[in-house]
C-alpha positions as a LaTeX table, in Angstrom:
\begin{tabular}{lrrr}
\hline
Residue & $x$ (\AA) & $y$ (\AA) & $z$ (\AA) \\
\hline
Unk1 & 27.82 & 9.77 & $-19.38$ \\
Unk2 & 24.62 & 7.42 & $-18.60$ \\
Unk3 & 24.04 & 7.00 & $-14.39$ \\
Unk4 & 25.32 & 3.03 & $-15.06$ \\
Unk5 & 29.01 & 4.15 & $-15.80$ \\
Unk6 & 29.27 & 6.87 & $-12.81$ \\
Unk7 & 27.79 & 4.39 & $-10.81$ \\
Unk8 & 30.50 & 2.00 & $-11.81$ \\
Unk9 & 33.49 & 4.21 & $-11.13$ \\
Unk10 & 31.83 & 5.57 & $-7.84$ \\
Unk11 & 31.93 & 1.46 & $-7.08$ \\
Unk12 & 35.67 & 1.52 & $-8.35$ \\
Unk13 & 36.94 & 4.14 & $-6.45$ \\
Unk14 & 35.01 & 3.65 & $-3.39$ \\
Unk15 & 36.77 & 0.11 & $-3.00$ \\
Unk16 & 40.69 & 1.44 & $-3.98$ \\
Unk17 & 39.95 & 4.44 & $-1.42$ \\
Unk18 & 38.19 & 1.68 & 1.18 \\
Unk19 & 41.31 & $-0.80$ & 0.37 \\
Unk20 & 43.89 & 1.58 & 1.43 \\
Unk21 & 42.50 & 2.94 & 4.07 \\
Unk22 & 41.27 & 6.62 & 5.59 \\
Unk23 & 44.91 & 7.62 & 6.14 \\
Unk24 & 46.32 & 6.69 & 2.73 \\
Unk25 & 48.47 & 9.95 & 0.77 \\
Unk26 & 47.89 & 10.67 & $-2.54$ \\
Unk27 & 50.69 & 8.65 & $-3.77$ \\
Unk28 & 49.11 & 5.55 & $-2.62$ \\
Unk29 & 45.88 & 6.65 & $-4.31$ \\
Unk30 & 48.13 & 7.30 & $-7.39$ \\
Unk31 & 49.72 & 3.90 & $-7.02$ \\
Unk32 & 46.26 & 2.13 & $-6.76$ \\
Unk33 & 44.92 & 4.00 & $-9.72$ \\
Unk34 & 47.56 & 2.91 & $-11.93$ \\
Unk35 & 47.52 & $-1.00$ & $-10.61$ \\
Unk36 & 44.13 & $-1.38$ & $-10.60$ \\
Unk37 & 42.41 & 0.87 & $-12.66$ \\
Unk38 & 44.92 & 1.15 & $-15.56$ \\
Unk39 & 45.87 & 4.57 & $-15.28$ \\
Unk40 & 49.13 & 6.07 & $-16.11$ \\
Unk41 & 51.22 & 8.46 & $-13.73$ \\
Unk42 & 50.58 & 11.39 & $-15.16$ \\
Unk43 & 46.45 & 10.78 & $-15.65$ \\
Unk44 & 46.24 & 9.40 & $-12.01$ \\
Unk45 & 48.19 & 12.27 & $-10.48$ \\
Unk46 & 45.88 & 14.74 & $-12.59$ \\
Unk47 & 42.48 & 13.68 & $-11.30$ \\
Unk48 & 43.84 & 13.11 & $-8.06$ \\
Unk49 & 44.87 & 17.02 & $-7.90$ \\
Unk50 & 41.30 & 17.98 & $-9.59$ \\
Unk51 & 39.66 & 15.56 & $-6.73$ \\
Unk52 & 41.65 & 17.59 & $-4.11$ \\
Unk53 & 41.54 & 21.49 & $-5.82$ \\
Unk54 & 38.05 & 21.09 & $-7.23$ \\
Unk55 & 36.07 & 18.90 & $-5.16$ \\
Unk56 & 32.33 & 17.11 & $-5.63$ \\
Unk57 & 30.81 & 20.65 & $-5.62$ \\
Unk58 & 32.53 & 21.75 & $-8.50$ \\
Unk59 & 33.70 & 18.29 & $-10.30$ \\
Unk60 & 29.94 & 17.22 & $-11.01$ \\
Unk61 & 28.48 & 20.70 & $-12.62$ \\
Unk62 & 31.92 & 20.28 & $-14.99$ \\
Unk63 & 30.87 & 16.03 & $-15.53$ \\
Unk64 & 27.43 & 17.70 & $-16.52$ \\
Unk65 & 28.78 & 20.36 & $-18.78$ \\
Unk66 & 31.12 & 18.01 & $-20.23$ \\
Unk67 & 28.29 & 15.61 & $-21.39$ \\
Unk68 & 25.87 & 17.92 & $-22.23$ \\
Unk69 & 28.26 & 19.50 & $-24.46$ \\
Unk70 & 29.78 & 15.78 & $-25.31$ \\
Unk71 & 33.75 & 16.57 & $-24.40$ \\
Unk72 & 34.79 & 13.36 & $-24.06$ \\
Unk73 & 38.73 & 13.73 & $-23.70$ \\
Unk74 & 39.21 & 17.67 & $-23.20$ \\
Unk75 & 42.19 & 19.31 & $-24.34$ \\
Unk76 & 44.26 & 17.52 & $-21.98$ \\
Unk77 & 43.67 & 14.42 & $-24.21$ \\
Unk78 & 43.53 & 12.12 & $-20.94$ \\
\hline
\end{tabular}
């Protein structure tokens, strides 16, 4: 994944998360997700969770793996 498309999504998400707000739930975030970034329940709900379980930390050595080793879709088949 090239620095132009994280960039991009970090843009993305910043906004939905800045639209709704510091107190928003998850189910807003879900909601957003699926309006305006054409999501579907299930995938929204699932990075949600890994955002929440997971964290930066953690999330950003597995985006690294992931392209190094070029998993695009993982098993999950998101």
């Amino acid at each position: 994944m090239n620095e132009v498309m994280t960039d991009t999504l970090l843009t993305e998400y910043e906004a939905i998360v800045a639209d709704l707000g510091m107190h928003t739930t998850d189910e807003h975030i879900v909601h957003a997700m699926i309006e305006r970034a054409d999501w579907t329940q299930e995938g929204a709900t699932a990075v949600v969770m890994l955002s929440r379980k997971y964290g930066i930390f953690m999330l950003r050595n597995a985006l690294a793996l992931a392209n190094a080793t070029k998993i695009q879709d993982g098993y999950a088949g998101f």
